[in-house]
C-alpha positions, 0 to 999 in steps of 0.5 A: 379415864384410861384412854379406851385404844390403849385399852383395846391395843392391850386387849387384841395384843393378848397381854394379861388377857384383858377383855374388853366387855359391855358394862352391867345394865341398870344405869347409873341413875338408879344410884342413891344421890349423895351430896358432896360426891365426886368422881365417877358415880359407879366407880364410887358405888363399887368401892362403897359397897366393897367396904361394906360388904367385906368390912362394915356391914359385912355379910354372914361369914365374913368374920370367921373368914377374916377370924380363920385367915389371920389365926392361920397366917398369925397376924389378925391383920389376914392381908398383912399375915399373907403379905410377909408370908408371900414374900418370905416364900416367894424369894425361895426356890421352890416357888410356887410349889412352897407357897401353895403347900402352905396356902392349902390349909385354908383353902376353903376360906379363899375360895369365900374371899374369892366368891365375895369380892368378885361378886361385888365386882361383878355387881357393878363392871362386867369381867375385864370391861374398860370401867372396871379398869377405870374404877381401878384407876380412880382408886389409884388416883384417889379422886373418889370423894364419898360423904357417905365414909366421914364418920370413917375419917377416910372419905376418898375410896383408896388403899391404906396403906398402900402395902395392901396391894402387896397383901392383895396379890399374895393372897390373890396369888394363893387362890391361882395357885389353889385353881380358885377363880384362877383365870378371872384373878389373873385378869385383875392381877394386872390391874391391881398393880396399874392402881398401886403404880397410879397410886405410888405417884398420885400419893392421895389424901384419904380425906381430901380427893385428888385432882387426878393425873394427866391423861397421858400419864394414866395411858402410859402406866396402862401399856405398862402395867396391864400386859404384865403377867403373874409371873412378873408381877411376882417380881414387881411386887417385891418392891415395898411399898412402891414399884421399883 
């Protein structure tokens, strides 16, 4: 999807640390079939099983975690609480310090949310492969067809709303800042912004999966988005709901 020497030229060059690993080892054959699905087999796997892991069939736990952060930030909707807290806090002067002092409370869920999600990263992509980048950008781009989500009314894997990255990196941000899997987040900080500025242009359907975007197109928002840093994507994403 994403051209693999834009990749590579990323990795060797250092940018946000992006490595370059073999995928996982049970083949994509060992996949349930599902009629009707479109795009890349495993990428759709991973983003089903994501949902229902941390939404829809969720294991033990989740609900008191999701109960404790959105009682915590004051907004049922966690992502959405850590969302406007991020922004209010990070425009201040004594960023970071000031976010990771009010972030501290609930520390002990983050590190929960952390372990969930890159567990069920993990059961799909090796850390900081190319697919997992590519799963990313089918999100983005919205050319994930899944059946298996019609009763949702939300068949294509993608963000809605698409504010949601923001609230991803805010709280993404809090667990860096609380040393929570603080190396592996600052790998996929950047690849979470290269899905929300492939989605800002691909603007996709949640029913009705996308054509995709021209190759070249998704190379270049590869160089440049993924070498960015934390520190810079503070910036990029104030912008709401789309980059700059």
């Amino acid at each position: 999807m994403v051209d693999r020497r834009t990749l590579l030229k990323l990795s060797l060059a250092g940018g946000a640390g992006l490595v370059l690993a073999p995928g996982v080892a049970f083949a994509d054959d060992t996949f349930p079939p599902v009629p009707g699905m479109q795009g890349d087999r495993r990428a759709n796997e991973l983003w089903y099983h994501f949902d229902q892991v941390a939404f829809y069939d969720p294991v033990p736990g989740v609900a008191e975690t999701y109960q404790a952060l959105g009682d915590y930030t004051g907004n049922p909707n966690f992502v959405e609480g850590f969302m406007t807290r991020w922004l209010e806090l990070s425009k201040a002067a004594d960023y970071p310090a000031n976010y990771t002092a009010w972030a501290a409370p609930v520390r002990d869920e983050l590190q929960f949310l952390s372990d969930l999600q890159l567990k069920a990263f993990d059961r799909f992509y090796a850390p900081g492969s190319a697919g997992f980048v590519d799963a990313f950008g089918y999100f983005g781009q919205g050319v994930l067809f899944d059946p298996r989500r019609a009763e949702l009314q939300q068949q294509v894997h993608t963000m809605a709303p698409i504010t949601n990255y923001q609230g991803w990196h805010a709280y993404l941000r809090a667990m860096m800042f609380l040393e929570i899997d603080r190396d592996r987040w600052a790998r996929i900080n950047p690849v979470l912004a290269f899905a929300w500025a492939t989605q800002s242009i691909a603007l996709p359907d949640t029913n009705t999966p996308n054509p995709g975007l021209p190759r070249p197109t998704m190379a270049q928002l590869a160089a440049t988005w993924l070498p960015r840093s934390s520190e810079r994507l503070d910036k990029d994403f104030q912008s709401v709901p789309y980059p700059a």
